[in-house]
One Martini backbone bead per residue (centre of mass of N, CA, C, O) as a GRO file, in nm:
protein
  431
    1UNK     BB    1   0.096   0.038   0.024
    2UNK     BB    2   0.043   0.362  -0.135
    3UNK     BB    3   0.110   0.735  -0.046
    4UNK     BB    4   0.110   1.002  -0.056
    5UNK     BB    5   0.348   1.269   0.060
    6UNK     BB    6   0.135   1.458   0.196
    7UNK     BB    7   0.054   1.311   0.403
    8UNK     BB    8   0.017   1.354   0.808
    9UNK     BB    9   0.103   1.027   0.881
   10UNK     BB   10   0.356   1.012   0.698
   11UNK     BB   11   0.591   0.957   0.361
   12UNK     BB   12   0.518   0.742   0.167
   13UNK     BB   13   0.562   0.471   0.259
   14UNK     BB   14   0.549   0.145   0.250
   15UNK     BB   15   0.299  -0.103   0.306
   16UNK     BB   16   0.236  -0.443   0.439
   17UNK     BB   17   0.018  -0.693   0.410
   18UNK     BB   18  -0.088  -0.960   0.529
   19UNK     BB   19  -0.192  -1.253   0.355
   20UNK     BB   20  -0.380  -1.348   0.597
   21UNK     BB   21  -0.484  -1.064   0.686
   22UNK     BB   22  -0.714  -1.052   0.378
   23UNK     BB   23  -0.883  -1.371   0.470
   24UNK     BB   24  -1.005  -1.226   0.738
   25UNK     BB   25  -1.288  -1.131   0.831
   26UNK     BB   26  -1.169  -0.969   1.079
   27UNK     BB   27  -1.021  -0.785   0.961
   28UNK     BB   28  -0.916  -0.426   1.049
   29UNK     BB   29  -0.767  -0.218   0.794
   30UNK     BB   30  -0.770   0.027   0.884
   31UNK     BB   31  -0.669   0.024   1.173
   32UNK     BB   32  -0.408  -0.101   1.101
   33UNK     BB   33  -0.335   0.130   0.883
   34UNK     BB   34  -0.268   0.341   1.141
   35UNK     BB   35  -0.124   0.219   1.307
   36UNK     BB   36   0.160   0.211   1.059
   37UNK     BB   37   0.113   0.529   1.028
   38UNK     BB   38   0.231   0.599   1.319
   39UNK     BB   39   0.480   0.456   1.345
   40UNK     BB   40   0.636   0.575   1.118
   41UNK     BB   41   0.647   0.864   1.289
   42UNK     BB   42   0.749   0.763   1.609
   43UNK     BB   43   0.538   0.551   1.729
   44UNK     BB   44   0.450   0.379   1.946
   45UNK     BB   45   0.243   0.092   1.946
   46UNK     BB   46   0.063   0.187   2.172
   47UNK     BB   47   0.020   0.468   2.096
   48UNK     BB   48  -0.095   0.374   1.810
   49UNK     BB   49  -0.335   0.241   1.926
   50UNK     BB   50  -0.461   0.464   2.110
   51UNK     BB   51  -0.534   0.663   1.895
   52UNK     BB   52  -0.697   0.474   1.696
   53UNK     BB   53  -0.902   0.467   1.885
   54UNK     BB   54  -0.975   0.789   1.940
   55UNK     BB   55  -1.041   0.865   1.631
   56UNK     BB   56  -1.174   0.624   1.531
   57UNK     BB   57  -1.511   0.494   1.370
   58UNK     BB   58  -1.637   0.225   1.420
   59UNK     BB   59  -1.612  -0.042   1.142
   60UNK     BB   60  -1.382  -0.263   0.905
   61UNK     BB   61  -1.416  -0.561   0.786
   62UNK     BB   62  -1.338  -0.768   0.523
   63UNK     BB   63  -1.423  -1.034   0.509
   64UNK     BB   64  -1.530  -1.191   0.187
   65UNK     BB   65  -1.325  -1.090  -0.035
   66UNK     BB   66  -1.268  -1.311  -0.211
   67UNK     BB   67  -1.494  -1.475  -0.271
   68UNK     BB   68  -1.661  -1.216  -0.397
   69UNK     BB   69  -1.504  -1.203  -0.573
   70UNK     BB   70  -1.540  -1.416  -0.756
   71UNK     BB   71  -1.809  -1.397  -0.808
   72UNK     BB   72  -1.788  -1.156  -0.979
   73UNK     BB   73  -1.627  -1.240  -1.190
   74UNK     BB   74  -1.769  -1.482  -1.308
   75UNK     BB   75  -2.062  -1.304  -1.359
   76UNK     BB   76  -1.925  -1.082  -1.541
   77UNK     BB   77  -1.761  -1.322  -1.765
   78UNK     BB   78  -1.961  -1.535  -1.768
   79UNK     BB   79  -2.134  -1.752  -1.958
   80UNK     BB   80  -2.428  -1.834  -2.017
   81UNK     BB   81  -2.712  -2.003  -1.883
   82UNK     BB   82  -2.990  -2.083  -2.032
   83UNK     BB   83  -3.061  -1.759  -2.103
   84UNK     BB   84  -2.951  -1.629  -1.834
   85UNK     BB   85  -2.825  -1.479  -1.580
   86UNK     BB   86  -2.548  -1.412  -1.295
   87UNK     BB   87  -2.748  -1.400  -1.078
   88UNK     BB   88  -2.689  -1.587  -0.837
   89UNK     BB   89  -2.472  -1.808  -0.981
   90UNK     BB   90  -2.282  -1.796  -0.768
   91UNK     BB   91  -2.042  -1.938  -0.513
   92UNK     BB   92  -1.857  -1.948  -0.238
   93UNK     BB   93  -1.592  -2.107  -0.035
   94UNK     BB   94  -1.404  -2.212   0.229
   95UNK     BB   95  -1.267  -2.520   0.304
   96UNK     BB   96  -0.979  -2.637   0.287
   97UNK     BB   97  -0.768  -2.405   0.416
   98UNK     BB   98  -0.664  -2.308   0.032
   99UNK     BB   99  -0.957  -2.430  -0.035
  100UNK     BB  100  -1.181  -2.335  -0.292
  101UNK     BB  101  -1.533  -2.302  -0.349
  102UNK     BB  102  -1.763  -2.374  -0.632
  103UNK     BB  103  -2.115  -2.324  -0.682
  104UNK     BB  104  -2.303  -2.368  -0.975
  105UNK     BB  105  -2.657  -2.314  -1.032
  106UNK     BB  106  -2.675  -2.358  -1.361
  107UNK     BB  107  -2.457  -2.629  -1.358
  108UNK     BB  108  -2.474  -2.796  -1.162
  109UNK     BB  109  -2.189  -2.757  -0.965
  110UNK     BB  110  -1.864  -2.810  -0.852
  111UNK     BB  111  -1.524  -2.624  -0.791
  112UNK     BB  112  -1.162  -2.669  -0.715
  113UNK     BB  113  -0.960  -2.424  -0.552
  114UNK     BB  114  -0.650  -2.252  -0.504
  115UNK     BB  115  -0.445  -1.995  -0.358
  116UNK     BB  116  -0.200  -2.021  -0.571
  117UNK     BB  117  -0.361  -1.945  -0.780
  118UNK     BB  118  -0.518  -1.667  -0.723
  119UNK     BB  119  -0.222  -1.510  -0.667
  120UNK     BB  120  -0.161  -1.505  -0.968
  121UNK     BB  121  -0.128  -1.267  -1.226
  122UNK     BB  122  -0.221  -1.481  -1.465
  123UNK     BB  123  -0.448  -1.571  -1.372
  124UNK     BB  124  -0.794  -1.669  -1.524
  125UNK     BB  125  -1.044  -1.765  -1.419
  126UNK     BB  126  -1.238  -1.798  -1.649
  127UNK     BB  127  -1.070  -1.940  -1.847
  128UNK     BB  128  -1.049  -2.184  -1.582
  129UNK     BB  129  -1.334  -2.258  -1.608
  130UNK     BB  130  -1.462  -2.275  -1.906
  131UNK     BB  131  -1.276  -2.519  -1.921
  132UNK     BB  132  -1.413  -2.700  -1.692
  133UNK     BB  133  -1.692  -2.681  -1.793
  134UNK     BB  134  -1.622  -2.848  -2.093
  135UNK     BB  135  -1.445  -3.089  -1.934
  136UNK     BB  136  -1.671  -3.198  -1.754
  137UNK     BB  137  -1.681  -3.546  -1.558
  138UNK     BB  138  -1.771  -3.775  -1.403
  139UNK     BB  139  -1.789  -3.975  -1.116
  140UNK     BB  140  -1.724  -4.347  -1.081
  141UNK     BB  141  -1.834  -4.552  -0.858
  142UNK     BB  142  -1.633  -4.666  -0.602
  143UNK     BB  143  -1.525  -4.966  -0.452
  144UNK     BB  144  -1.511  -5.032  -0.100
  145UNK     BB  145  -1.365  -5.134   0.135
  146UNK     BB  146  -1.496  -5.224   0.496
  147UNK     BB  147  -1.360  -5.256   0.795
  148UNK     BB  148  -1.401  -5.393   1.066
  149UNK     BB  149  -1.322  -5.258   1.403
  150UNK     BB  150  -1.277  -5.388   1.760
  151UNK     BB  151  -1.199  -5.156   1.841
  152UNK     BB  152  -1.230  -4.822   2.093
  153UNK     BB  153  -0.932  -4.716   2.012
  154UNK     BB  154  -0.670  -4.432   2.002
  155UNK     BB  155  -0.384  -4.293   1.890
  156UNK     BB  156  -0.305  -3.954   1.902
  157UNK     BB  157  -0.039  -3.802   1.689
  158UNK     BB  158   0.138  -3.485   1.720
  159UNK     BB  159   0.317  -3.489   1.430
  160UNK     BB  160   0.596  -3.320   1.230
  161UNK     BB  161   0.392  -3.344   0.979
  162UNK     BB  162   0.271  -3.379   0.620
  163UNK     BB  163   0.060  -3.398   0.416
  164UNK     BB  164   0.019  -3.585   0.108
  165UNK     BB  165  -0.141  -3.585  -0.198
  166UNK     BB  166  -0.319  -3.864  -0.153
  167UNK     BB  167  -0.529  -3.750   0.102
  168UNK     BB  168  -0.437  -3.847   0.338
  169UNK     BB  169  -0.355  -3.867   0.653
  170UNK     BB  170  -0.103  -3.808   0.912
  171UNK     BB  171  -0.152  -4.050   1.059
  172UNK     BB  172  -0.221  -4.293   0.796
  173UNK     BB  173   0.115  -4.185   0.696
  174UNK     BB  174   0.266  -4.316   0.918
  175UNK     BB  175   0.585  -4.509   0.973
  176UNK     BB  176   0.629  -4.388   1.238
  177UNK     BB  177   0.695  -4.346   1.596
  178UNK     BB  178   0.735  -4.048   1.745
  179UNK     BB  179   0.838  -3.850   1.985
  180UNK     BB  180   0.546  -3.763   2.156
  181UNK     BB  181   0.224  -3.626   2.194
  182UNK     BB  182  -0.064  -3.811   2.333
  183UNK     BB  183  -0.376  -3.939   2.287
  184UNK     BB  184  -0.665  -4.069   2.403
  185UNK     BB  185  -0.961  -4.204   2.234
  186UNK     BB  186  -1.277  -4.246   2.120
  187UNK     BB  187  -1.437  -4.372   1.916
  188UNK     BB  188  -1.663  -4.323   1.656
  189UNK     BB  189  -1.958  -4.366   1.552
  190UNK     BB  190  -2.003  -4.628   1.318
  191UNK     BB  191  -2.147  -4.707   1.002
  192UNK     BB  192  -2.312  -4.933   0.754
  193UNK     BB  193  -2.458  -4.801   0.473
  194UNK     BB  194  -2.730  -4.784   0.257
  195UNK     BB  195  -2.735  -4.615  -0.064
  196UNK     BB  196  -2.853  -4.724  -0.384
  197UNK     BB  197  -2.698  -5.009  -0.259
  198UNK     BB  198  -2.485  -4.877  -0.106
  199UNK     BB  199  -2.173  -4.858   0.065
  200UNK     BB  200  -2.174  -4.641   0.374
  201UNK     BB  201  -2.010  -4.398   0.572
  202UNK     BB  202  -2.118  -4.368   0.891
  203UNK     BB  203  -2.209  -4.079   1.113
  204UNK     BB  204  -2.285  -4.089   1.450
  205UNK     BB  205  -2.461  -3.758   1.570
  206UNK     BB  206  -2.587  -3.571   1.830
  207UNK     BB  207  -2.536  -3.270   1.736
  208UNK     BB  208  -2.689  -3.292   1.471
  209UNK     BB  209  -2.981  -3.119   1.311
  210UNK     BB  210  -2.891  -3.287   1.032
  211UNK     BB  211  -2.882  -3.528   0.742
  212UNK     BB  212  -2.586  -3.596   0.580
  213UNK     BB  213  -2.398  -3.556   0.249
  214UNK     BB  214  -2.159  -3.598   0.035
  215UNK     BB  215  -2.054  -3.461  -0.263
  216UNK     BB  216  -1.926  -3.698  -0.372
  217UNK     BB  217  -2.150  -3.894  -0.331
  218UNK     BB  218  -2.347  -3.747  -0.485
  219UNK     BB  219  -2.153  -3.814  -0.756
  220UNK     BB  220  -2.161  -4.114  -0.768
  221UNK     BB  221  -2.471  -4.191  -0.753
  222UNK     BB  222  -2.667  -4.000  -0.938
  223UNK     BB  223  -2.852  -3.798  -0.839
  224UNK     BB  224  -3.129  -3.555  -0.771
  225UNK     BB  225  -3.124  -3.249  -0.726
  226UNK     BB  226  -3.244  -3.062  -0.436
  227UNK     BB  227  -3.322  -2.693  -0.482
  228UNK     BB  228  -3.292  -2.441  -0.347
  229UNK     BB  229  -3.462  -2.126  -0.246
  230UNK     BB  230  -3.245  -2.121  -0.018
  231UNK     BB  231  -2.947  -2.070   0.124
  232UNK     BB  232  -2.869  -2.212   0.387
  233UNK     BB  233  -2.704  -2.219   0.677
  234UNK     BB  234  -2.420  -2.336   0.902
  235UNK     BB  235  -2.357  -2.387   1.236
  236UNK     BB  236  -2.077  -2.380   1.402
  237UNK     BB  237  -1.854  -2.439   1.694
  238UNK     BB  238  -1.689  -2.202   1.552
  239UNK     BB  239  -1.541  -1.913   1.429
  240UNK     BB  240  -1.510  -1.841   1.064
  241UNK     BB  241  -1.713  -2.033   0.956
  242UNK     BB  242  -1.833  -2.113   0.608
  243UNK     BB  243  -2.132  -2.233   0.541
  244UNK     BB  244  -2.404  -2.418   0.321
  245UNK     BB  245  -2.692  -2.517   0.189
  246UNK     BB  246  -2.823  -2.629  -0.180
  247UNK     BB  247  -2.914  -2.893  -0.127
  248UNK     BB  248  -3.063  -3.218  -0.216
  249UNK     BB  249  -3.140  -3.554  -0.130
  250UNK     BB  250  -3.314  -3.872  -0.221
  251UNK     BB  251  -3.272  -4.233  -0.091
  252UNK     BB  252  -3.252  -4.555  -0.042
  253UNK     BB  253  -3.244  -4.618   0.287
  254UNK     BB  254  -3.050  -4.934   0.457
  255UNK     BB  255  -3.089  -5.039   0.777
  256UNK     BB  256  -3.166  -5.279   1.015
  257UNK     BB  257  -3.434  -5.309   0.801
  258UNK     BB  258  -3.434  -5.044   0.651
  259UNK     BB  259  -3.662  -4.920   0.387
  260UNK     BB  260  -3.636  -4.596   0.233
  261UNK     BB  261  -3.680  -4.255   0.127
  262UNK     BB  262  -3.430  -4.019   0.222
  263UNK     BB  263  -3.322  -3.711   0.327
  264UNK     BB  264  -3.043  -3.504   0.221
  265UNK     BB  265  -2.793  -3.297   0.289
  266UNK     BB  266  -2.535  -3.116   0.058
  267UNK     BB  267  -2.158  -3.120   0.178
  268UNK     BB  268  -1.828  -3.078   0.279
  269UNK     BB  269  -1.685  -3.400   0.356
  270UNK     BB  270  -1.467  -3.535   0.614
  271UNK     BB  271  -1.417  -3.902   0.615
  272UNK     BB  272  -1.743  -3.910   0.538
  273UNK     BB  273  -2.024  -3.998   0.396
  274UNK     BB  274  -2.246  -3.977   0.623
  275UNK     BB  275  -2.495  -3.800   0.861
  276UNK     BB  276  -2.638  -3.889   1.161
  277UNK     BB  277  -2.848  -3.756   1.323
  278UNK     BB  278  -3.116  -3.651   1.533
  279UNK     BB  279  -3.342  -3.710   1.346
  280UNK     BB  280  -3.304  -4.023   1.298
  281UNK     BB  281  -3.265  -4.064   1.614
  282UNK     BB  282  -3.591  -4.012   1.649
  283UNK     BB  283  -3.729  -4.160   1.436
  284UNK     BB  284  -3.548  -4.474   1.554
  285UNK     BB  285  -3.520  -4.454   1.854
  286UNK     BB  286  -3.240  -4.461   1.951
  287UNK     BB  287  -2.922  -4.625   2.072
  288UNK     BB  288  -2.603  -4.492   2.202
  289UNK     BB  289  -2.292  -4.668   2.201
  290UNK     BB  290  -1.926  -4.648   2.347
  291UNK     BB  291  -1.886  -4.914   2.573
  292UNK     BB  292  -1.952  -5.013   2.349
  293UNK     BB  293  -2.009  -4.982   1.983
  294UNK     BB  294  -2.336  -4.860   1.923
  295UNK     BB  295  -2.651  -4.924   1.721
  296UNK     BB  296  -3.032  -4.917   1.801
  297UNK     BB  297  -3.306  -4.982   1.679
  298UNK     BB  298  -3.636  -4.902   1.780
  299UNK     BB  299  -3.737  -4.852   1.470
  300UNK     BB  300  -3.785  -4.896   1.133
  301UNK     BB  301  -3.981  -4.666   1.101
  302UNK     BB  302  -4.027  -4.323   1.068
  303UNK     BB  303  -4.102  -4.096   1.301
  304UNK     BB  304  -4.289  -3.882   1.384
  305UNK     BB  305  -4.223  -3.500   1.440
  306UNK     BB  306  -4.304  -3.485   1.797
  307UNK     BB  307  -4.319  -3.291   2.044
  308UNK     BB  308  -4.118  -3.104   2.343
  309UNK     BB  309  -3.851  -3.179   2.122
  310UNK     BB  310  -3.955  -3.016   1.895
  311UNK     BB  311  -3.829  -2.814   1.682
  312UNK     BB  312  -3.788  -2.501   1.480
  313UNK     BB  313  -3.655  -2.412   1.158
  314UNK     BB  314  -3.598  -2.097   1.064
  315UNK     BB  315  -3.575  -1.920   0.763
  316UNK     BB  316  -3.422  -1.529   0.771
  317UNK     BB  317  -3.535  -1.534   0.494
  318UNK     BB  318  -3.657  -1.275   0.279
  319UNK     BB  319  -3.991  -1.183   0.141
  320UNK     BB  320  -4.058  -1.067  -0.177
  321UNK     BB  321  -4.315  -0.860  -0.324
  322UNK     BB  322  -4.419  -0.666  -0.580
  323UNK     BB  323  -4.693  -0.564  -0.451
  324UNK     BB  324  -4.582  -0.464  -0.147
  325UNK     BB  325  -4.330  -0.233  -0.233
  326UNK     BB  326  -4.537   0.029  -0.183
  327UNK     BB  327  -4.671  -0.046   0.078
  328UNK     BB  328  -4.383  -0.004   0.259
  329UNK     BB  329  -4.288   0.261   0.148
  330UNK     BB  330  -4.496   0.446   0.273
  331UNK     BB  331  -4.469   0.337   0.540
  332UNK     BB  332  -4.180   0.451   0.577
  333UNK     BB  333  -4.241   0.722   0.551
  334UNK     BB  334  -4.424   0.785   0.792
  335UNK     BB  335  -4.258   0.723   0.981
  336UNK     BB  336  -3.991   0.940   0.876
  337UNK     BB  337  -4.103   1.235   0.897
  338UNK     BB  338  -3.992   1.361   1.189
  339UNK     BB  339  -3.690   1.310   1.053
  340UNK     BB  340  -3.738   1.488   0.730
  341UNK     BB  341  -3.711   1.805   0.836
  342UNK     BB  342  -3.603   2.078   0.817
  343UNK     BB  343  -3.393   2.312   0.946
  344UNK     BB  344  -3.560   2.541   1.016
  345UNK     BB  345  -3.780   2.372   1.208
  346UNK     BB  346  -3.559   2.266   1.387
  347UNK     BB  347  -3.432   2.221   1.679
  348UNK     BB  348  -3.236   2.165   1.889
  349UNK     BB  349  -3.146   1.974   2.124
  350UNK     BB  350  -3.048   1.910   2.416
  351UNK     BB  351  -2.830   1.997   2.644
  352UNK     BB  352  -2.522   1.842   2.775
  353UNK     BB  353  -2.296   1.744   2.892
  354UNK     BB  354  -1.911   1.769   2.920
  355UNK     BB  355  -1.651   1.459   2.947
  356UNK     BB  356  -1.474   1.590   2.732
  357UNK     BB  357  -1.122   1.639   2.626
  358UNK     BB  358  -0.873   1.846   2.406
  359UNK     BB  359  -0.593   1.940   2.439
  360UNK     BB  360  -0.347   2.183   2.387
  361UNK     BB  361  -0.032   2.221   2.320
  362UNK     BB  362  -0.094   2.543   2.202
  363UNK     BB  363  -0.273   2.801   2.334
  364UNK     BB  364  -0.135   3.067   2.178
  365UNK     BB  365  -0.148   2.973   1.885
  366UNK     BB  366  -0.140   3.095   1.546
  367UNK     BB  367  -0.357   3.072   1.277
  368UNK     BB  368  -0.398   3.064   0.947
  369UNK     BB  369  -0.543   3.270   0.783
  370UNK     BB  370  -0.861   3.254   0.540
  371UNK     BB  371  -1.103   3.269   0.359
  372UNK     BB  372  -1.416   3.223   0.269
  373UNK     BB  373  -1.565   3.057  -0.016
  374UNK     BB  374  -1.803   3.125  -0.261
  375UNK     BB  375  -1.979   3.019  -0.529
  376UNK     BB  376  -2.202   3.193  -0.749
  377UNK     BB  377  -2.407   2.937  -0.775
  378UNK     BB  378  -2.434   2.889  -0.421
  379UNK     BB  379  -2.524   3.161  -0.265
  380UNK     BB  380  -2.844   3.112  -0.245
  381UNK     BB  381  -2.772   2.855  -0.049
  382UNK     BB  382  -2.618   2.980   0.146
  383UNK     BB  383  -2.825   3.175   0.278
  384UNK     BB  384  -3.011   2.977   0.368
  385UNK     BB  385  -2.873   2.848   0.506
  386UNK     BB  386  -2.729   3.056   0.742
  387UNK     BB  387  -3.031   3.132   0.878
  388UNK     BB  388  -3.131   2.877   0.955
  389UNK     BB  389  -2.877   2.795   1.168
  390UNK     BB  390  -2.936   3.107   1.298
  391UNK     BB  391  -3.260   3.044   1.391
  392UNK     BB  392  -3.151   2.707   1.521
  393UNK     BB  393  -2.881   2.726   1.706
  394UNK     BB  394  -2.631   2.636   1.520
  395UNK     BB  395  -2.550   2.917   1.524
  396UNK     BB  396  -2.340   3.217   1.569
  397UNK     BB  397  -2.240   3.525   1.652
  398UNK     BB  398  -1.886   3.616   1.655
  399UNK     BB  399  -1.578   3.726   1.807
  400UNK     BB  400  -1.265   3.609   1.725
  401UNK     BB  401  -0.979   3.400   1.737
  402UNK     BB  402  -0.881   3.159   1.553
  403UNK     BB  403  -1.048   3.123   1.275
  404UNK     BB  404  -1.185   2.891   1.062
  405UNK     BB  405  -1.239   2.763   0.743
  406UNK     BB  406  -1.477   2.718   0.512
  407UNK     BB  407  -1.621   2.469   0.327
  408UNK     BB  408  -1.798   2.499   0.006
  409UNK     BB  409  -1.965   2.204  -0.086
  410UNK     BB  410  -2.109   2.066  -0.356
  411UNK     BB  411  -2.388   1.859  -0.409
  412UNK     BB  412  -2.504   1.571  -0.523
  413UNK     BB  413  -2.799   1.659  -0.766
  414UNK     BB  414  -3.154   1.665  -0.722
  415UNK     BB  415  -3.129   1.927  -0.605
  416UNK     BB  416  -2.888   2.154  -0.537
  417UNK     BB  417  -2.663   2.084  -0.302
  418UNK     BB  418  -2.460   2.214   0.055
  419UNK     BB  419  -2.163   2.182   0.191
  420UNK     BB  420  -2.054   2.218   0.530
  421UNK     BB  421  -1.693   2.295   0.599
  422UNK     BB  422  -1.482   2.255   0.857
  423UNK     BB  423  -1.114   2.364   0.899
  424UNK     BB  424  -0.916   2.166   1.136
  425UNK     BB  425  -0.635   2.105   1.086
  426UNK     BB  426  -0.496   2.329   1.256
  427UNK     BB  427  -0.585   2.264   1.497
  428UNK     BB  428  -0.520   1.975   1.535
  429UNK     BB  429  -0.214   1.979   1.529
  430UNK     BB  430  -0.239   2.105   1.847
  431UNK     BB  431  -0.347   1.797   2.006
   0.00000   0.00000   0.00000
């Protein structure tokens, strides 16, 4: 980040920005570049934090800046499905570490990219989209052994290794155990059940609010995706995750005698084929056991969510009908009637204490005067408002010394208004 020499908080050094807080939704841009730019004058790091706190107003956080950039880029630039427009056909989301995913609501599909390609100078995503959309092929459902495990613990080795790109987990791809903290875990209740007839590794979750399938498998099964008409939120128990669901599907689904038609929400997960939540041990009234691991089914058929354990999730999407945005705007003008009086009609509010003060540094020091100028298109504005503002005393008649002076700045618009500001940069530099 580089400004002009002539900023009064700087010299126009070169300010580096890291390139982990540019992702961070919580990161608070503006903040940091103050304190970084009050260093630069050669304030400690501690009084520049204190500075920044006391002058800057607000909050600016990063939010989703990447993610909502790729949304907007490939809307804007790339080729239209189906003859609709680009609007709301993309979604993007951070998936794990580095890889952000790409949802296209109109190609009904979804692809992942890293964050190696997306910060390269040369890469055009567009392009690279665009490619991938053309030679886009099915993945054919592979069949997996899946073996069963008589064990109900295991033991978590903390080793400074990195897994390697063939996809598996650092603890299932260490050759040695080397020295270091372990700590034993019971194993998660998992189960194998089948879905279109296939075999799937579900993780049975008392915590979890719906019934998951992973968008793997439901690429491998090739089942018919049930697109929602608002993507729901999903909400995770750490704070800075953002995931949401836009589809479902619905499956054979076969367990223990039961054999039915079940619907899951599809999401991104990792190292399950699907997730039992709260809804299916609810209507299976099942029972689940960690020592040993065991899940028992008490009805073989799905029973009715209801009774005094039963809560409602309702989606805090809003609804728009355009016969009723008549009727709602009149409403909100008529609320705000109140407010939005001329200013020669309106009063100051009643005066409080003040409980701030802001010292001078020096208290005799003569500030340069200057007069202030009116346009003269603009003076006829300039009377209206100095009358008005002189009638509800917010301005007063007084003579003194050191005096600032106005600057008169047209707002644009029609019909045109005038901004009056007073320019107190000389008096600032003496706080």
């Amino acid at each position: 980040m580089i400004e002009s020499e002539h900023d009064e908080r700087g010299d126009g050094s070169s300010i580096y920005v890291p390139d982990d807080s540019l992702r961070d939704p919580q990161f608070n841009m503006v903040r940091w570049y103050w304190v970084q730019k009050a260093i630069l004058t050669g304030m400690s790091e501690s009084d520049a934090v204190q500075s920044t706190e006391d002058n800057l107003l607000g909050s600016s956080q990063m939010g989703y800046a990447m993610e909502e950039a790729i949304e907007h880029k490939l809307a804007e630039y790339c080729l239209t499905e189906g003859g609709q427009d680009n609007n709301n056909r993309f979604s993007c989301e951070r998936s794990e570490g580095d890889i952000y995913l790409i949802w296209d609501f109109s190609a009904q599909t979804t692809m992942y990219i890293s964050y190696e390609q997306l910060k390269s100078r040369d890469f055009n995503i567009v392009e690279w989209y665009m490619e991938r959309l053309e030679g886009l092929d099915r993945i054919e459902l592979s069949y997996m052994d899946l073996p069963q495990d008589e064990t109900t613990h295991l033991n978590v080795e903390c080793n400074k290794t990195m897994p390697s790109s063939s996809g598996y987990s650092a603890l299932e791809r260490n050759a040695a155990v080397t020295k270091d903290v372990t700590r034993t875990i019971p194993k998660p209740v998992v189960v194998i059940v089948h879905a279109n007839e296939q075999p799937a590794r579900a993780l049975v979750d008392t915590g979890s609010l719906a019934d998951f399938m992973s968008l793997n498998l439901a690429e491998q099964l090739k089942v018919k995706r049930i697109w929602l008409e608002k993507p729901l939120p999903i909400q995770l128990a750490v704070q800075g995750s953002r995931s949401k669901v836009n589809f479902g599907v619905s499956v054979r689904f076969q367990y223990q005698g039961t054999d039915y038609q079940r619907y899951f929400d599809v999401i991104n997960l990792q190292n399950y084929d699907i997730i039992l939540g709260t809804p299916f041990l609810y209507q299976h009234q099942a029972l689940v056991g960690l020592n040993s691991s065991r899940l028992v089914l008490g009805s073989k058929e799905p029973k009715e969510m209801k009774g005094p354990q039963v809560s409602v999730l309702e989606s805090r999407a809003t609804e728009v009908y355009e016969e009723n945005l008549e009727k709602v705007r009149k409403y909100l003008q008529e609320l705000a009637q109140p407010l939005c009086s001329q200013v020669g009609a309106t009063a100051l509010p009643p005066f409080h204490a003040i409980n701030h003060s802001i010292p001078l540094i020096d208290e005799s020091k003569i500030y340069p005067w200057r007069p202030s100028r009116c346009p003269e298109a603009m003076r006829e504005l300039w009377i209206e408002k100095k009358n008005a503002y002189l009638k509800t005393g917010r301005w007063e008649m007084t003579a003194t010394r050191n005096t600032c002076p106005m600057l008169l700045i047209p707002k644009a618009g029609t019909p045109p208004r005038l901004r009056v500001v007073v320019d107190l940069r000389e008096r600032n530099k003496n706080t």
